[in-house]
Steps between C-alpha positions, in 0.01 A plus 500: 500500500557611885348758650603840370627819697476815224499833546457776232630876481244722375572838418462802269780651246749596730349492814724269671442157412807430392693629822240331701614192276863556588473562868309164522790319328729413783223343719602139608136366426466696194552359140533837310463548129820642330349731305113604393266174497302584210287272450234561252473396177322625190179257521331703791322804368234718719374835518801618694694413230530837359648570848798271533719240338473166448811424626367688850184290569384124609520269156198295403666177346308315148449159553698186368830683492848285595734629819689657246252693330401631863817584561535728213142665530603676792721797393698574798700708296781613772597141571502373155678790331735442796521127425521525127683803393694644807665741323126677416392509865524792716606195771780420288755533813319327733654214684236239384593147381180304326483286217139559345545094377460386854246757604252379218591106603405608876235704389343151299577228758340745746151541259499067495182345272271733272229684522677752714330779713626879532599426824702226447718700238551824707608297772741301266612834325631597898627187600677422205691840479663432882575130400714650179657814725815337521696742755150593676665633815273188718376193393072491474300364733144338508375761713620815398305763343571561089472898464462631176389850335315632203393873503142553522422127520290574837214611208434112463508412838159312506643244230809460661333408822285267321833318413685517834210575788807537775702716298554904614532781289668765564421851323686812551382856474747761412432896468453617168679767563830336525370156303460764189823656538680118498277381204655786293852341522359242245585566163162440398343644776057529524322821459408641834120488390564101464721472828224699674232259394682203507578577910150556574447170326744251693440632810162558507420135354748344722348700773181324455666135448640585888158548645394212327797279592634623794719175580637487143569868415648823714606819356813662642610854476872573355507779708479290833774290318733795495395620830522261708650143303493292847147586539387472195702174431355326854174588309608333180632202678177395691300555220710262316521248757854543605708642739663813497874481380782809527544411131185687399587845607698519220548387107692232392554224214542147535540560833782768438448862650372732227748813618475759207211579273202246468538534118496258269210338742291842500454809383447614929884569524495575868292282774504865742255709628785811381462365149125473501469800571760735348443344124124671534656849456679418171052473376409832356238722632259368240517129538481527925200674394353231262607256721325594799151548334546184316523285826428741814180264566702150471794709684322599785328165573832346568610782664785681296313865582648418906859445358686812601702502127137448329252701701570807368444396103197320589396832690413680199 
């Protein structure tokens, strides 16, 4: 297999990763994702598993299984609902044309002889998808850059880089204020205790994965996104190992201008600074209070007590 450009999203629940996703999608040397990668499977179990799910972290693979079997062990649930029963996915409209047949035929010639590493099947499980995106709006290239994203996956950075040494991570940080306040849209949505915790968690751990990788991993604030996309997507771009393109200052799929609501791709309806801020004001009194004690420490260490909109709740 040839040498592999990959990039993963990293992100918390409703922090951005998914616009971050989307504004990356109409980049010329970018091979974006349609929809969530998700690649984990139910074989990998750790102490953070009480954290997240399965579906949300890097897959450990048993040994001796076929290319099909592989296939099916990862659940990327968005895709295959998608592929399999359209009329069940929340993508349902979307102007994608795939037969999951031919992805799973690219996916094995791809994987060649047995034994197969990890590697070797993530990099299939990309490569493969593109091959099978019939109206893709360019045709892949050997050197582009395959861009996925799987919330929270930046907690198992270290095994990821042990895969693909090259690769970069990118993790974005979100307020909890206004993270909180999009998280409750769900119809399920997490206690505040858990959502609290859980922040502290991913960005704390991926935090420390940065310091120790510096050339693999960078966190990046959704509040520079909002303020200032050229910036922020220069930034992005270098990081990457690309050049800047217009195409990133704003969201788009398959290539296609994104110029409503971000929804069905996230629960962050709005890529603005306007939005980001006025949705923090529909929190009660109570939960701005529980949410600055439970991260004020985190907060301040990437610097949400300077943001005008923030300072004042983190004042207290």
């Amino acid at each position: 297999m040839n040498d592999f450009r990959f990039t993963m999203i990293s992100a918390g629940f409703e922090h951005g990763g998914n616009v971050t996703h989307r504004h990356l999608d109409g980049h010329p040397q970018l091979l974006v994702y349609p929809f969530e990668s998700q690649l984990g499977n139910r074989q990998f179990n750790d102490f953070l598993a009480s954290v997240e799910r399965v579906q949300y972290r890097y897959p450990e693979f048993p040994e001796g299984l076929s290319a099909d079997e592989l296939y099916e062990q990862m659940i990327d649930e968005e895709l295959k609902t998608f592929l399999r029963k359209r009329n069940g996915s929340k993508f349902k409209d979307a102007d994608l044309i795939m037969e999951e047949a031919k992805r799973k035929e690219y996916f094995t010639n791809f994987l060649g002889e047995a034994p197969f590493l990890r590697k070797q099947v993530i990099e299939a499980f990309f490569k493969a998808t593109f091959l099978a995106w019939e109206n893709y709006y360019m045709k892949p290239q050997e050197d582009m850059v395959h861009v996925g994203y799987s919330p929270a996956i930046g907690i198992d950075a270290r095994r990821m880089i042990k895969d693909f040494p090259n690769m970069k991570i990118i993790h974005i940080i979100r307020n909890p204020f206004s993270a909180y306040r999009d998280t409750k849209r769900r119809p399920f949505p997490q206690s505040l205790d858990r959502y609290l915790i859980t922040w502290n968690i991913y960005h704390s751990t991926v935090e420390m994965y940065e310091k120790l990788y510096p050339q693999n991993v960078k966190i990046f604030r959704y509040e520079d996104l909002v303020s200032d996309k050229k910036s922020f997507m220069q930034n992005v771009a270098e990081f990457i190992g690309v050049e800047f393109h217009e195409s990133m200052l704003y969201p788009s799929w398959n290539g296609k201008e994104i110029k409503e609501l971000i929804a069905p791709w996230g629960t962050v309806l709005k890529s603005t600074e306007d939005y980001n801020r006025g949705i923090i004001e529909e929190l009660s009194k109570e939960e701005k209070f529980q949410i600055a004690v439970g991260t004020k420490a985190l907060a301040k260490h990437f610097g949400y007590n300077e943001i005008s909109y923030l300072s004042e709740l983190y004042a207290k």
